[in-house]
C-alpha positions in Angstrom: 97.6 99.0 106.8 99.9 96.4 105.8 99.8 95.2 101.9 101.4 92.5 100.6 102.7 90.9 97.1 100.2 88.3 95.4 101.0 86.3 93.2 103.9 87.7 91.1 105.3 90.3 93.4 104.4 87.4 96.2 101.8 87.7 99.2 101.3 88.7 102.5 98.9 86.0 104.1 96.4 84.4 102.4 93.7 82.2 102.7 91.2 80.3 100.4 87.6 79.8 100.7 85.0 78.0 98.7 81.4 80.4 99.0 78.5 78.0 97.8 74.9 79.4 98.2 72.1 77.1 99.7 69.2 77.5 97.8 67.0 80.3 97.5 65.5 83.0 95.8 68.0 83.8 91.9 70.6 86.9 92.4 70.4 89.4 90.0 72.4 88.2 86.9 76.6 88.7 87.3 77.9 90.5 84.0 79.1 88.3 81.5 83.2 87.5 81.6 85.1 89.5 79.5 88.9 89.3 78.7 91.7 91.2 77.7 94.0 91.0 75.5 97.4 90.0 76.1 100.2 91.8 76.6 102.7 92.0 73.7 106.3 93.9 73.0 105.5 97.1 71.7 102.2 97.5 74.0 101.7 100.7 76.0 100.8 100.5 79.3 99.7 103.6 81.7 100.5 104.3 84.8 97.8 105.7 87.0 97.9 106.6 90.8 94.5 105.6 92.1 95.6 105.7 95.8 98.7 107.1 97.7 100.6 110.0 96.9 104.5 108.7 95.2 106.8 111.1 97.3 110.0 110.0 95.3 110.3 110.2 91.5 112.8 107.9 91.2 110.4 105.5 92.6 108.4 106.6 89.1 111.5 106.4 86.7 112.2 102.5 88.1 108.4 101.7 87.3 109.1 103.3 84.1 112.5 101.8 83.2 111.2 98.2 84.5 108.1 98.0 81.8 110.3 98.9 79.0 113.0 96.8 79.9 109.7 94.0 79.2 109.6 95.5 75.4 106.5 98.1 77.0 105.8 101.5 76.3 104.7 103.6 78.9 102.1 106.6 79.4 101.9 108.6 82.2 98.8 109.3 83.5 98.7 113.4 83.9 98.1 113.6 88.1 100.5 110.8 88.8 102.7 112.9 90.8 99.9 114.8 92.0 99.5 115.4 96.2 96.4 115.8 97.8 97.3 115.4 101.7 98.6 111.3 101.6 96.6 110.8 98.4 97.8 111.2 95.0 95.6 113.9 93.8 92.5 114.8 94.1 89.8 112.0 93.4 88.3 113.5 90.6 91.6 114.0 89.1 92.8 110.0 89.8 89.6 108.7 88.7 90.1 110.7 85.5 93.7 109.5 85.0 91.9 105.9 84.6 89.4 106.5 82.4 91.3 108.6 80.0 93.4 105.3 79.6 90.6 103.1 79.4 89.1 105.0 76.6 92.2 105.4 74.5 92.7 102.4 72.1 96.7 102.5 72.0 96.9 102.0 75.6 97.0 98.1 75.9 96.9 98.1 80.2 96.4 100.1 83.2 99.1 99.9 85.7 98.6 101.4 89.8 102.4 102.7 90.5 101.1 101.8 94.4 98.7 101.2 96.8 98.3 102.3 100.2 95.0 103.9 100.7 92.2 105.9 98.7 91.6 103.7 95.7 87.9 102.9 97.5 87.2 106.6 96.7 87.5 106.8 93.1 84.7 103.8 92.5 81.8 106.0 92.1 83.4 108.1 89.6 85.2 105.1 87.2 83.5 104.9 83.7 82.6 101.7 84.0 81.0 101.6 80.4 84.3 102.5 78.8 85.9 100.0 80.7 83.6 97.3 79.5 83.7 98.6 75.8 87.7 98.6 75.6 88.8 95.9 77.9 92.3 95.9 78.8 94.6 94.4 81.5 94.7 95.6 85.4 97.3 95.2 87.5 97.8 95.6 90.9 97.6 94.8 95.0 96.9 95.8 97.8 94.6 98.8 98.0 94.0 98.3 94.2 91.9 95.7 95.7 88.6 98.4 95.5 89.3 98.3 91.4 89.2 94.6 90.7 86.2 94.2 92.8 84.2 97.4 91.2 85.5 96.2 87.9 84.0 92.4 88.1 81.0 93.8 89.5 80.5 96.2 87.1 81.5 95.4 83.7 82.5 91.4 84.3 86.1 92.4 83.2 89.0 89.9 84.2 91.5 91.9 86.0 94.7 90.4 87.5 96.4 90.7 91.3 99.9 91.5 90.8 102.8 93.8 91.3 102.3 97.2 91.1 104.4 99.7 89.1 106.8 100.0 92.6 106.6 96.9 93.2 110.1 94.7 92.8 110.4 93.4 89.3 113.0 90.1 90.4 112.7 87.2 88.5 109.9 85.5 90.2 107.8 88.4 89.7 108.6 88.8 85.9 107.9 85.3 85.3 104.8 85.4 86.4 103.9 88.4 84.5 105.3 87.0 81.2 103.7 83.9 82.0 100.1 84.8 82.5 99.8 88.5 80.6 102.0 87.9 77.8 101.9 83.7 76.8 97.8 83.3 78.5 99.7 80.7 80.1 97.2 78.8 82.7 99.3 78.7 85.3 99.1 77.0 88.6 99.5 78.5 91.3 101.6 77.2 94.0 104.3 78.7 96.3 108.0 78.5 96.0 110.1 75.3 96.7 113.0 76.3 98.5 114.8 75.0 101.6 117.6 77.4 100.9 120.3 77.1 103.7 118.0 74.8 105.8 117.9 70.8 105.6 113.5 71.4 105.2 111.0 74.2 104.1 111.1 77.1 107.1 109.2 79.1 104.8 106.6 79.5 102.3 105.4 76.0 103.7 102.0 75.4 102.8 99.4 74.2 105.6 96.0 71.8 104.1 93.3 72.4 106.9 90.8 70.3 105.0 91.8 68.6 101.9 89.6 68.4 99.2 88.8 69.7 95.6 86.9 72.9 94.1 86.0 74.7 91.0 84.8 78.2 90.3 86.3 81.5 89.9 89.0 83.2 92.0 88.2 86.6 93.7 89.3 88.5 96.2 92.3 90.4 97.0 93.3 92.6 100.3 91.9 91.6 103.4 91.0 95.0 104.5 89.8 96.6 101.7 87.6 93.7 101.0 86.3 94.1 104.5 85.6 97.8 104.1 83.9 97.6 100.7 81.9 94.6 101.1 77.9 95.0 101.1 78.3 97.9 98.7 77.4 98.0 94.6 81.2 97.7 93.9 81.9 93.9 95.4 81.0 91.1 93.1 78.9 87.9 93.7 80.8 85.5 95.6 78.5 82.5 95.0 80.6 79.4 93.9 83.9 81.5 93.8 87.4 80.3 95.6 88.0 83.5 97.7 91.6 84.4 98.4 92.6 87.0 100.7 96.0 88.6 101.6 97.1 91.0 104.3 99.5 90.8 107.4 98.8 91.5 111.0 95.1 91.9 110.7 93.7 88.2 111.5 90.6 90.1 113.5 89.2 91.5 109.6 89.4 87.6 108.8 86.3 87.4 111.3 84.8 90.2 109.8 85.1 89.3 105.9 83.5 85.6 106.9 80.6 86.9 108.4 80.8 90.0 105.7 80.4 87.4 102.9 77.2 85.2 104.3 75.5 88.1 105.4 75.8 89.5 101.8 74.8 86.9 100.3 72.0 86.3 102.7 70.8 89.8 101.4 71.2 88.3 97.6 69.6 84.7 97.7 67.2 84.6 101.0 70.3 82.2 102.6 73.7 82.5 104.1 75.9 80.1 102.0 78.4 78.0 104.0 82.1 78.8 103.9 84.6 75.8 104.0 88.0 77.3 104.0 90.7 75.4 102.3 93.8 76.4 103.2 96.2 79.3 104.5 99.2 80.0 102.9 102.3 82.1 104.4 104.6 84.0 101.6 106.2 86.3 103.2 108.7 86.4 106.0 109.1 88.7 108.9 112.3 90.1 107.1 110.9 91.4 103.7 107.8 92.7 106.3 110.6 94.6 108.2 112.3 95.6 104.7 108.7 96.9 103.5 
């Protein structure tokens, strides 16, 4: 599958939706929002490998060397390296890595060092009470999609789509990080202005399909793993939420996560809610998909 950068490590395709529920029967009560701390010089982070096996350890020492050169300590979580065919470790053993980290108190964030596949596997076996009782910052694309969803569903815990540990720490993907995780900035999100060699945009040119103006919470995350996942216990409610979605080469899922949604929520509140998509935004170019 192809996974792409969001937000500070940038973003495959993506695509906003506003998911507002006609009326109907209540939905059982979503858990109440909690928030971590921020980040701060000094903090330890630990790295965790929830989904495909790291083949290169340089690739480990980079995710390493990049989080201190922030002011961050880092913890290794023990089956990081671990191989268990193309997944890093067996799933008892990556699910553990997780909630060892979530239950000690000096670690201050949980960092994926990648994505790929596998993460869905470890949702049944996260400690989701711990997570709730020590709240700390998540981080991560792609396939680490399965842990932001199981995480709002289950403990209400704000978790953040970023770059993962492997993920290229350049300027625009640091200053998102120190923007939102270490100042609380409330940033606004918008893509880069940029005509570079060109007399206009050629890329990362926003398209409006139907102008307009929303509020609610943002969700979402990898096209494909949201279409995977969605209609189990892990996926949050999606009533009133602005749904973002990235992914590349996979417009078909886009089908399937629209009628995915409704059909969910049909199942919650007695009534499909309508879906008025807002906009699709393109941030990547076919060159960084080659370089990938």
């Amino acid at each position: 599958m192809n996974r792409r950068r969001f937000i500070g490590s940038g973003v495959g395709t993506a695509a906003m939706a506003v998911l507002t529920a006609r009326s109907g029967p209540a939905a059982a009560a979503s858990p109440s929002v909690i928030k971590p701390k921020r980040l701060a010089a000094g903090d330890t982070v630990g790295i965790v490998a929830p989904a495909s096996a790291t083949f290169n350890t340089v690739d480990l020492q980079i995710a390493r060397e990049s989080l201190e050169a922030l002011g961050l300590k880092v913890q290794v979580g023990g089956h990081v390296l671990d191989r268990h065919g193309y997944l890093a470790g067996q799933d008892v053993d990556r699910a553990a890595d997780i909630n060892r980290f979530f239950a000690d108190p000096a670690v201050r964030a949980v960092l994926p060092l990648r994505g790929g596949w596998g993460a869905s596997r470890l949702l049944p076996s996260l400690d989701y009470d711990a997570i709730r009782r020590n709240p700390k910052i998540v981080l991560g694309y792609s396939d680490i999609t399965a842990l932001h969803m199981a995480i709002a569903a289950k403990t209400g815990l704000i978790t953040f789509h970023g770059p993962n540990g492997m993920g290229r720490w350049d300027e625009f993907s640091v200053s998102w990080v120190r923007r939102v995780l270490f100042d609380g900035e409330a940033v606004t999100l918008e893509n880069l202005h940029d005509k570079g060699e060109f007399l206009v945009q050629t890329e990362n040119r926003v398209q409006t399909i139907t102008p307009g103006t929303a509020r609610g919470r943002i969700l979402g995350g990898n096209l494909t793993v949201l279409t995977a996942i969605i209609g189990s216990p892990y996926v949050p409610d999606f009533t009133g939420a602005i749904l973002f979605v990235e992914d590349v080469g996979v417009s078909h899922n886009i089908l399937g996560l629209y009628q995915g949604v409704p059909l969910t929520s049909r199942a919650s509140h007695g009534a499909s809610p309508p879906v008025r998509e807002l906009g699709r935004h393109i941030l990547l170019s076919e060159r960084d998909e080659k370089r990938r």
